[in-house]
C-alpha positions in Angstrom: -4.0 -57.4 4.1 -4.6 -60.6 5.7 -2.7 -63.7 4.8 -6.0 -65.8 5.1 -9.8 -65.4 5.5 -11.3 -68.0 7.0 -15.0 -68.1 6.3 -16.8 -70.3 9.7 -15.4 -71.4 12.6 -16.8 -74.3 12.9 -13.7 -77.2 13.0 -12.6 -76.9 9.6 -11.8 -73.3 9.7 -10.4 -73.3 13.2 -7.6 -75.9 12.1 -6.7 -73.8 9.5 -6.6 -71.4 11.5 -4.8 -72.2 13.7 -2.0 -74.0 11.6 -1.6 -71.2 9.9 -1.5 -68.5 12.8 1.7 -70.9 14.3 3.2 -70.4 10.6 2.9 -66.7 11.6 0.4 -66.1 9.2 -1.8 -62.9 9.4 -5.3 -64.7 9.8 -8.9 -63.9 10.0 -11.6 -66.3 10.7 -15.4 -64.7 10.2 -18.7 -66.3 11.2 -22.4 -65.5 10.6 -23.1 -66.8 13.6 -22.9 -65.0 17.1 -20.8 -67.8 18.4 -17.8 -69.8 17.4 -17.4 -73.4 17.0 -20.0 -74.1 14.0 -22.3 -77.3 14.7 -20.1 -78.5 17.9 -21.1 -75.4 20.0 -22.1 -76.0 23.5 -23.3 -73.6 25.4 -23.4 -74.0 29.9 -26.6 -74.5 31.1 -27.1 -74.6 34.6 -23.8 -76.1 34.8 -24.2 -78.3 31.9 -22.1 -78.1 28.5 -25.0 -78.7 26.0 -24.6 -79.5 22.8 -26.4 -77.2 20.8 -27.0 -78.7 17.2 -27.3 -82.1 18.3 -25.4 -85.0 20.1 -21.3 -84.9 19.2 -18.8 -87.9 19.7 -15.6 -87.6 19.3 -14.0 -90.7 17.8 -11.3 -91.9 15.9 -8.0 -94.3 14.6 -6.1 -91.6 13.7 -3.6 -90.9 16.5 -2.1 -87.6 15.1 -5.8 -86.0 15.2 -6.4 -87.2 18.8 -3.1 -85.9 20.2 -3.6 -82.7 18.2 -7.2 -82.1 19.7 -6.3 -83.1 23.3 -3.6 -80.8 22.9 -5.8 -77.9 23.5 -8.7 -79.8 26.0 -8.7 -82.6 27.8 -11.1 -85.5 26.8 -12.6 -87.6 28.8 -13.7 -91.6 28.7 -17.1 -91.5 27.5 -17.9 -94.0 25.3 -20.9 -93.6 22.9 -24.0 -96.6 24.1 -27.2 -95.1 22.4 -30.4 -97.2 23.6 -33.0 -97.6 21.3 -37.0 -97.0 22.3 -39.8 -98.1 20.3 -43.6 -98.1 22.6 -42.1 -99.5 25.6 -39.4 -101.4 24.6 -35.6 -100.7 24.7 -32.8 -102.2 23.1 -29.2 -101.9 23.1 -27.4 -100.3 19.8 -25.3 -101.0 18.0 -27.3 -104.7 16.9 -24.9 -107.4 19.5 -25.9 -110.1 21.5 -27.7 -107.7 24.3 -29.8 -106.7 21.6 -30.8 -110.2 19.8 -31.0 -111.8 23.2 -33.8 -109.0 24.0 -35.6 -109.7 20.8 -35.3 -113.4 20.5 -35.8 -115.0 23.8 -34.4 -118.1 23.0 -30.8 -116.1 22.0 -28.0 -117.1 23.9 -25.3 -117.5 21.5 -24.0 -115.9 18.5 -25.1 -118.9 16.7 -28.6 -118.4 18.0 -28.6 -115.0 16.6 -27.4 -116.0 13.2 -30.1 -118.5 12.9 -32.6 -116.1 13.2 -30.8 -113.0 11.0 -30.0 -115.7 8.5 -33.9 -117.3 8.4 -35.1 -113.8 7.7 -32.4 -112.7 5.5 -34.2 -115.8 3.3 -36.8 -113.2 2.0 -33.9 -111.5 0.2 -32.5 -114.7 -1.2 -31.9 -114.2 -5.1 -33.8 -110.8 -5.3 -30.9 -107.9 -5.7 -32.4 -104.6 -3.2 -34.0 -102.1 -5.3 -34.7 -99.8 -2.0 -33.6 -99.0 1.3 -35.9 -101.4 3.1 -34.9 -103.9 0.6 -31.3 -103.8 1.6 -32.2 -103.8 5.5 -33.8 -106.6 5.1 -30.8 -108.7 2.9 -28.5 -107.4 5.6 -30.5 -108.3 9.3 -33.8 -109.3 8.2 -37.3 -108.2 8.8 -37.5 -107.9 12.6 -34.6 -105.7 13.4 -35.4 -103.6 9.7 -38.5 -102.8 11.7 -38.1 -102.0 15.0 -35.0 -100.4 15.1 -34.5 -98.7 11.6 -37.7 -98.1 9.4 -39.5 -95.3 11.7 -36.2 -93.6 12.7 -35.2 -93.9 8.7 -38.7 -92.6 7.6 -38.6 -89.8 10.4 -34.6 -88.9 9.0 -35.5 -88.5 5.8 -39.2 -88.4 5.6 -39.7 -90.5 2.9 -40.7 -94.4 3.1 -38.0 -96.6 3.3 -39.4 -98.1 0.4 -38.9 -94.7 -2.0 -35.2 -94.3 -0.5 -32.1 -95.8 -2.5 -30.5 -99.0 -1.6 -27.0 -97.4 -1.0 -28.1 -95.2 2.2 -27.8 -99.0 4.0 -24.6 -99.9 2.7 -24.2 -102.0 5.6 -25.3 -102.6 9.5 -23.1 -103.4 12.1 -23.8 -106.8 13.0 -21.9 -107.8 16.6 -22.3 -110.7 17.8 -20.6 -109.9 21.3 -22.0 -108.0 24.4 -20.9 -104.8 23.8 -22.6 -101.7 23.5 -19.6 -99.3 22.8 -21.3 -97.6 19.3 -17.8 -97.1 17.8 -15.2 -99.0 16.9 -12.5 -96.7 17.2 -9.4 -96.7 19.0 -9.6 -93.3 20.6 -13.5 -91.8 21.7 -14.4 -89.0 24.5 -15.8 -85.7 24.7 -13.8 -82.9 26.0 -13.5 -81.7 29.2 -15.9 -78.7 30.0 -17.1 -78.7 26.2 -16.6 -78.4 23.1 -16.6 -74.7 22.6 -13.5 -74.9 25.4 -11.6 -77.0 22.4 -12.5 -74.2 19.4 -11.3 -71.4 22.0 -8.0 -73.0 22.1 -7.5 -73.5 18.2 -8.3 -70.0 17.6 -6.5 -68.5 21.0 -4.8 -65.7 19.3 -6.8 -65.5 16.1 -8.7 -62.3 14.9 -12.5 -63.8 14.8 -15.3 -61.5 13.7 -18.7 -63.1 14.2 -21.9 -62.0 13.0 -19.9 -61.1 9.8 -21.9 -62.4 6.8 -19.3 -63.3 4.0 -22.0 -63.3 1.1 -22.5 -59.3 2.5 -19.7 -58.2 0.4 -17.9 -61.2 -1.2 -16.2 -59.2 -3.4 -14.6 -57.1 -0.3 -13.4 -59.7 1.8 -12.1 -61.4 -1.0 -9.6 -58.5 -1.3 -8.6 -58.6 2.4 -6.5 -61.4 2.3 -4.2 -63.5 0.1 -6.4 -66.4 0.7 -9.8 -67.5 1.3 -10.5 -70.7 3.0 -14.4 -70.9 2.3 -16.0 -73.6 4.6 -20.0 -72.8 3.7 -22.2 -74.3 1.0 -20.6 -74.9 -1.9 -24.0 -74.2 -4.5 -24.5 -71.2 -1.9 -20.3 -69.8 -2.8 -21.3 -70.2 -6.6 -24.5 -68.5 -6.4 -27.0 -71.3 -7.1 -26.0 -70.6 -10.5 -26.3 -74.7 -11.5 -29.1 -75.0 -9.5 -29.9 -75.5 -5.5 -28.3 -78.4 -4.2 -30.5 -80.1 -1.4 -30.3 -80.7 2.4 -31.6 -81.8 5.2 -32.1 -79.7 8.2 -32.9 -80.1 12.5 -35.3 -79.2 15.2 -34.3 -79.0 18.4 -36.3 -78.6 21.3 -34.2 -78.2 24.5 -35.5 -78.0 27.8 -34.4 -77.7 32.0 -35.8 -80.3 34.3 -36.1 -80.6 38.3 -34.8 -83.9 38.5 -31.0 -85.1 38.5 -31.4 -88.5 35.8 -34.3 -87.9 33.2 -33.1 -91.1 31.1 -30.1 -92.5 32.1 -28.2 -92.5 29.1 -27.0 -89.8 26.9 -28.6 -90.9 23.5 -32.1 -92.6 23.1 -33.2 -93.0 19.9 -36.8 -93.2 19.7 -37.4 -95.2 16.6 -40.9 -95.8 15.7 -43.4 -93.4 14.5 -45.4 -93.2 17.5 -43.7 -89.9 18.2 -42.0 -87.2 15.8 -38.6 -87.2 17.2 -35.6 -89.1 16.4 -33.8 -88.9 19.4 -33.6 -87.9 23.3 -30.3 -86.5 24.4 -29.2 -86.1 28.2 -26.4 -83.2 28.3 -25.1 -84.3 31.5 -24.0 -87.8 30.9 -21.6 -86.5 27.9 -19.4 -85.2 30.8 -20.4 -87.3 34.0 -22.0 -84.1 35.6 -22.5 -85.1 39.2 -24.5 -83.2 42.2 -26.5 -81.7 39.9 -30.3 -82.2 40.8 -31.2 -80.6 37.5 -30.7 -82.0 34.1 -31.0 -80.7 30.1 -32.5 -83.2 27.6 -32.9 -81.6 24.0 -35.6 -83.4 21.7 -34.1 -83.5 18.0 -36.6 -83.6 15.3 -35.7 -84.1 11.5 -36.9 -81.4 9.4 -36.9 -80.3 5.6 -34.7 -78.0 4.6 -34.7 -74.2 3.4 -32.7 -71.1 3.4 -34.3 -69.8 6.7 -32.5 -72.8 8.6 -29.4 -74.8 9.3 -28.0 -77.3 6.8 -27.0 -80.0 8.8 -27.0 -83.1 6.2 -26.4 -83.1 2.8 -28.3 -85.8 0.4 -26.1 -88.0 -1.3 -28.3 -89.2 -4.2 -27.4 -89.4 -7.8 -29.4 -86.4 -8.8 -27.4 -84.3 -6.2 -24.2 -86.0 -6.5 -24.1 -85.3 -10.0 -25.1 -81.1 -9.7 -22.3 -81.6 -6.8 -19.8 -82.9 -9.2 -20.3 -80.0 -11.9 -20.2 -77.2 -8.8 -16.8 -79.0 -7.9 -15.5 -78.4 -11.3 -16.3 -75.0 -10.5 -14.8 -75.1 -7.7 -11.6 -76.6 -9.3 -11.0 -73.1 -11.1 -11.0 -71.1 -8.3 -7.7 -69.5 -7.5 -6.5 -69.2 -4.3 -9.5 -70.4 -2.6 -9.5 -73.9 -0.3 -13.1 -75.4 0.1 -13.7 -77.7 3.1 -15.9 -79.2 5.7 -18.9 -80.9 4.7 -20.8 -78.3 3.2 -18.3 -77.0 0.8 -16.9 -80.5 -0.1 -20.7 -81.7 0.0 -19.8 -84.8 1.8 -21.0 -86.4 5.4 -17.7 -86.6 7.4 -16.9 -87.2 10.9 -15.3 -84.8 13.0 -12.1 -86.6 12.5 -12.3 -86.2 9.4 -12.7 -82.9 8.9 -9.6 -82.2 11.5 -7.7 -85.0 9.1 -8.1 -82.9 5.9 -7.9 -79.8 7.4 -4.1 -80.6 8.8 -3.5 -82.1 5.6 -3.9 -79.4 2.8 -1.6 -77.6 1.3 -1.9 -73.7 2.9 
């Protein structure tokens, strides 16, 4: 009998785990995948770590997290300066001053770039946003709305901006300094030789079973251990029995190149509808990989979602929200189960995030 099953071992489930394995607890942490490390996987390729389900930042404020994962890796400096394409134009993201100054050419100043932003936010003036292109445009005004966010938007969720809620744009960033760091947190890097290298070391000493399909026999792993910590998706644990909840899924297409810089940068986002992709991502530049005169650049591609693929982003509208909230009442009467991680608390997080809740629950 095991103290606690862990079901994924993505970050979620290797926290717990490995809190609870320093308690002395008996633990088991299964995966239906043949690998650990859930969404932050990388994988070497020709001497690169690349990131398998997409580009992965670390960032955040809380210093307990950071010394906690830097405990088992060590992170580097990178600091996360996406460039934005659309045709054959590039600009700087987040929206600062390198960016205006590009669009505008009469942008020197902060002032200068609130003139402009300000002008266009005019179209807004005394109209409250009933959409998401709406809201763009009453936050940075018609210019910036469409080159750098209604193709990438449209290509995210594949729906016009103009059939997508209002409070998907809450707010944009608006910096009006030259700076390119994406984040503002205190504490950003990737670690050192992957992020696979950081899972190994939450789960060193941890029985892991992958391949090992929980929903195979729930009813027998349930009666190997004391306590299940259940990190999948939370309609999937109940058996759809409400109803599907919906997602969005990824495409990636990754690929090995002669040639030591395909890009120069580790993130471009590509953000107009002239091609199908969201982004570009450069493996190498994540960890400053150096006489190399190959590189890996992975294409990512938004894509519906269904039961044959990855989850990767759930859809925080009212309709799902509200079949969310009656699965969570559910979820409320389960005994001796934890939920958590994004799919089974049906919430976008960062990775900070989900290494913040998962040292703060009570095992």
């Amino acid at each position: 009998m095991y103290d606690y099953l862990i079901v994924g071992a993505g970050l979620f489930g290797a926290t717990v785990a490995n809190r609870a394995h320093k308690e002395g607890k008996k633990v088991l942490v299964i995966d239906s995948r043949d690998h650990i490390a859930g969404n932050v996987y990388t994988k070497n390729i020709e001497g690169i770590n690349v990131h398998q389900y997409g580009a992965h930042i670390f960032h955040t404020n809380y210093k307990d997290v950071w010394d906690y994962v830097n405990s088992f890796v060590e992170f580097n400096r990178y600091t996360n300066s996406p460039v934005a394409r659309i045709g054959n134009e590039i600009y700087n993201m987040p929206f600062n001053m390198n960016t205006f100054s590009k669009i505008w050419n009469d942008v020197f100043t902060p002032e200068d770039a609130m003139r402009h932003i300000n002008e266009e936010r005019k179209e807004m003036d005394g109209k409250e946003p009933s959409n998401l292109e709406e809201q763009a445009i009453s936050l940075v005004g018609r210019t910036i709305y469409e080159k750098l966010i209604k193709g990438y938007t449209e290509k995210q969720w594949n729906r016009d901006c103009k059939d997508l809620p209002a409070f998907i744009i809450k707010r944009l960033p608006v910096r009006l300094i030259y700076d390119n760091n994406y984040f503002n947190d205190k504490y950003q890097g990737i670690p050192i030789g992957g992020y696979t290298k950081l899972v190994e070391g939450m789960l060193d000493g941890v029985e892991v079973r992958l391949n090992t399909n929980f929903f195979d026999d729930v009813e027998g792993y349930k009666k190997m251990a004391k306590k299940i910590v259940y990190t999948g998706m939370l309609d999937e644990y109940f058996g759809y029995q409400l109803g599907r909840l919906e997602y969005r899924s990824l495409r990636f297409e990754t690929k090995i190149l002669n040639v030591d810089n395909f890009q120069g940068n580790a993130v471009v986002n590509y953000t107009g509808h002239e091609v199908d992709y969201t982004r570009v991502i450069e493996h190498k530049h994540f960890e400053y990989v150096k006489d190399n005169n190959k590189t890996v650049v992975t294409y990512e591609y938004p894509d519906d979602w269904d039961p044959s693929k990855e989850a990767y982003y759930v859809i925080n509208d009212d309709k799902n929200n509200k079949l969310a909230d009656e699965y969570r009442k559910l979820k409320d009467k389960e005994e001796n189960v934890i939920f958590g991680g994004r799919l089974a608390d049906y919430k976008y997080y960062d990775m900070d995030d989900v290494i913040k809740n998962a040292l703060s629950i009570e095992l």
